[in-house]
C-alpha positions as CSV (number, residue, x, y, z in Angstrom):
1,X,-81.2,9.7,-21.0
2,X,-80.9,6.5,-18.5
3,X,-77.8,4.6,-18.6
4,X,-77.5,1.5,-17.0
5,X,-74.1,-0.4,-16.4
6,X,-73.9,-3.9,-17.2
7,X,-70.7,-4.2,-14.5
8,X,-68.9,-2.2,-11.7
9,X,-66.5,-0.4,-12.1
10,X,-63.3,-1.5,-11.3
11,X,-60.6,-0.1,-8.9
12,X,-57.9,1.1,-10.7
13,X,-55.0,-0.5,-8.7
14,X,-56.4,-3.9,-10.2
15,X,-55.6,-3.1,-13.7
16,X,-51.5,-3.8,-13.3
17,X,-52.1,-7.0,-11.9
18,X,-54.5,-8.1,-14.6
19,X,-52.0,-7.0,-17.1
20,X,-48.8,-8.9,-15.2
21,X,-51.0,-11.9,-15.8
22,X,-51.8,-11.5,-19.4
23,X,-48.1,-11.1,-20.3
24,X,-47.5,-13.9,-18.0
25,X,-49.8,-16.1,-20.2
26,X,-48.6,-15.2,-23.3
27,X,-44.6,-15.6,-22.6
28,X,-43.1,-18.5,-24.4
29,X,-41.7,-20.7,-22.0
30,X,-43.3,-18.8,-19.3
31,X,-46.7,-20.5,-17.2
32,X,-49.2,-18.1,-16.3
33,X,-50.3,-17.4,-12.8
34,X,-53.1,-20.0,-13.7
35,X,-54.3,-21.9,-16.3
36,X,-56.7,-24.6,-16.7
37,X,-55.0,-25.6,-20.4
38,X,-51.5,-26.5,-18.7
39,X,-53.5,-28.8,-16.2
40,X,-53.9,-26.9,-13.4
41,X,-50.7,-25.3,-12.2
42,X,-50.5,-21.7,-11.0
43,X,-47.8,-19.2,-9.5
44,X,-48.3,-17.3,-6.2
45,X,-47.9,-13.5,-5.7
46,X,-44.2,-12.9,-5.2
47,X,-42.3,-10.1,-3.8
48,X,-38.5,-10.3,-4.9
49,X,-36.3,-7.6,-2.9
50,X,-32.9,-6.9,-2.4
51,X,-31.2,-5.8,1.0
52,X,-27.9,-4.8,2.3
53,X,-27.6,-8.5,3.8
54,X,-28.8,-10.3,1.0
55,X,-32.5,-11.1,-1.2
56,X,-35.5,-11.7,0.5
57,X,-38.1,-13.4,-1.2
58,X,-42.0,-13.4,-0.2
59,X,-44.5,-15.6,-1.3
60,X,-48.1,-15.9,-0.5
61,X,-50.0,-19.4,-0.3
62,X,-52.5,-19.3,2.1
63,X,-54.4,-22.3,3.4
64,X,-51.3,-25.1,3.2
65,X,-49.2,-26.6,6.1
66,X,-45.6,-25.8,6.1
67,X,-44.7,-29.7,5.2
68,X,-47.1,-29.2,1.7
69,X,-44.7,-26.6,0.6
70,X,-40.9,-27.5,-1.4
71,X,-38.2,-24.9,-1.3
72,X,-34.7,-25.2,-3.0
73,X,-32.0,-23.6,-4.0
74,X,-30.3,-25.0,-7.0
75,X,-27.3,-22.8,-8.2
76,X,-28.8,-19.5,-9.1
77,X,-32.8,-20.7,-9.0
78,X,-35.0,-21.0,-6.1
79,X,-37.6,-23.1,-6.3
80,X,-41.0,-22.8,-4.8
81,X,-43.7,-25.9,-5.4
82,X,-46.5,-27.3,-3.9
83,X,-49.9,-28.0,-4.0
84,X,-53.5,-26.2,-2.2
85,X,-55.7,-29.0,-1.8
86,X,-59.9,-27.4,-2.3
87,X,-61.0,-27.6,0.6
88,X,-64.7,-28.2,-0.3
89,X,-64.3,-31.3,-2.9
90,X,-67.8,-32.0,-4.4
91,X,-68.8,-34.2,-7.3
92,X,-72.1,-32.0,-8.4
93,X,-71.0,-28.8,-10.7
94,X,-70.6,-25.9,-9.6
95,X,-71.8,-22.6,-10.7
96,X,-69.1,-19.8,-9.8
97,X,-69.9,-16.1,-9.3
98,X,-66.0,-15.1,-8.6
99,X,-63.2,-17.7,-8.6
100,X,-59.8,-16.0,-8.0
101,X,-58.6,-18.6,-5.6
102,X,-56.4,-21.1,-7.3
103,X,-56.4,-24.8,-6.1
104,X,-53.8,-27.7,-7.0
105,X,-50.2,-27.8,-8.0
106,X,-48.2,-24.6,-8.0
107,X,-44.6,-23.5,-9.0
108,X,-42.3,-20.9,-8.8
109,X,-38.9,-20.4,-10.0
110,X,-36.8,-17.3,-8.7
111,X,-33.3,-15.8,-10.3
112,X,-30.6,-15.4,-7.4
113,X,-29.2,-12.4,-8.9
114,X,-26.0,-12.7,-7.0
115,X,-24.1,-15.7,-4.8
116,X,-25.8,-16.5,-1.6
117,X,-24.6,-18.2,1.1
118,X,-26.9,-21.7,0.7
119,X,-26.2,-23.3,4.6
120,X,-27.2,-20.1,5.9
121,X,-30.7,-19.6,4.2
122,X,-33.7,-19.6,6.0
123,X,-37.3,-20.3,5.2
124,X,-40.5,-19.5,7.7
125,X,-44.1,-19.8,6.9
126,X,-46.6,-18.2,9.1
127,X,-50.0,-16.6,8.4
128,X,-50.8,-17.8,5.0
129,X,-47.2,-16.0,3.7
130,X,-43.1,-18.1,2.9
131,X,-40.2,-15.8,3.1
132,X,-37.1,-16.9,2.3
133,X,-33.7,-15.5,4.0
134,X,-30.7,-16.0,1.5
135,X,-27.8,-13.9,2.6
136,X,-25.1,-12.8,0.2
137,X,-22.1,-15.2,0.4
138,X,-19.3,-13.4,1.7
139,X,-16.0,-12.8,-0.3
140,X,-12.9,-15.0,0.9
141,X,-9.3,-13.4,1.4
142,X,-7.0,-15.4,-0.8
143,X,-3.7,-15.0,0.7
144,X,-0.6,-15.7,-2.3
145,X,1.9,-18.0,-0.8
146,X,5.5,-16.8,-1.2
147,X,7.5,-19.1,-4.0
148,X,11.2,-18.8,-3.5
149,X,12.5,-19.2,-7.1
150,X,15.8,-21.6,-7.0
151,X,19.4,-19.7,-7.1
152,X,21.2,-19.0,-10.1
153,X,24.9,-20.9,-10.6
C-alpha cells in the first residue's frame, strides 16, 4: 500500500500558537492577531513578565523605524500601535504560497497588573524587537501629624 501526503507534517511546537490565535479570533471584544474582515489590523507576539523591579513587556515588529511605533501608558493600559508599511507595493495580484507576515495598522493593549512608576518607564527598539521598562511605583511613608486636642475647663 502507497500512501502519499497531501501536506507536511507540522512541528508540533506550532500547534499552541495556532490555537492562541483561534481563541484570539473568536473572543468578543477581542481582535485577532490578524484579520482581513476588521480591515487589516493585527497584534504582535507579546511577552508580558513580571520582575522583582517591575513588568517588562516585549514586543516584536520587525521592519519599522522607532518614530512609526506609539507607546502609552494610560492608567492601568499600555498601549502599543503602529503601522508596517509592505514593502513591495504592487498593483498586479499576487499569488501567495505562505503569507504569515502581517502588513498595516497594528495594536496592542496590555493590563499593568500593579502601579508603576509612569516618569520612570523606558522604551528601546532595536533589532526588529520594543521592550518596555515600567518599574513598580514605590510605596510613600505617610507620617501622621500630631493634633493637640484643646484643654478641658
Amino acid at each position: 500500500m502507497i500512501v502519499i501526503r497531501r501536506e507536511r507534517s507540522r512541528a508540533v511546537g506550532l500547534r499552541p500558537a495556532e490555537v492562541d490565535e483561534l481563541f484570539r479570533a473568536y473572543m468578543p471584544g477581542r481582535s485577532p492577531a490578524y484579520s482581513s474582515r476588521n480591515g487589516g489590523r493585527w497584534r504582535p507576539a507579546i511577552e508580558v513578565y513580571e520582575t522583582s523591579d517591575g513588568l517588562i513587556v516585549t514586543a516584536e515588529i520587525a521592519g519599522l523605524r522607532r518614530e512609526d511605533i506609539d507607546v502609552a501608558l494610560e492608567g492601568e493600559i499600555l498601549t502599543i500601535r503602529g503601522k508596517r508599511p509592505d514593502p513591495s507595493p504592487c498593483e498586479e495580484a499576487r499569488v501567495y504560497h505562505e503569507a504569515r507576515i502581517p502588513y498595516g495598522e497594528f495594536g496592542a493593549d496590555i493590563y499593568i497588573p500593579f502601579p508603576v512608576d509612569a516618569e520612570a518607564s523606558e522604551a528601546s527598539y532595536e533589532a526588529g524587537m520594543l521592550r518596555v521598562t515600567l518599574p513598580r511605583a514605590r510605596g510613600r511613608t505617610i507620617v501622621p501629624t500630631r493634633v493637640d486636642t484643646p484643654a478641658q475647663s
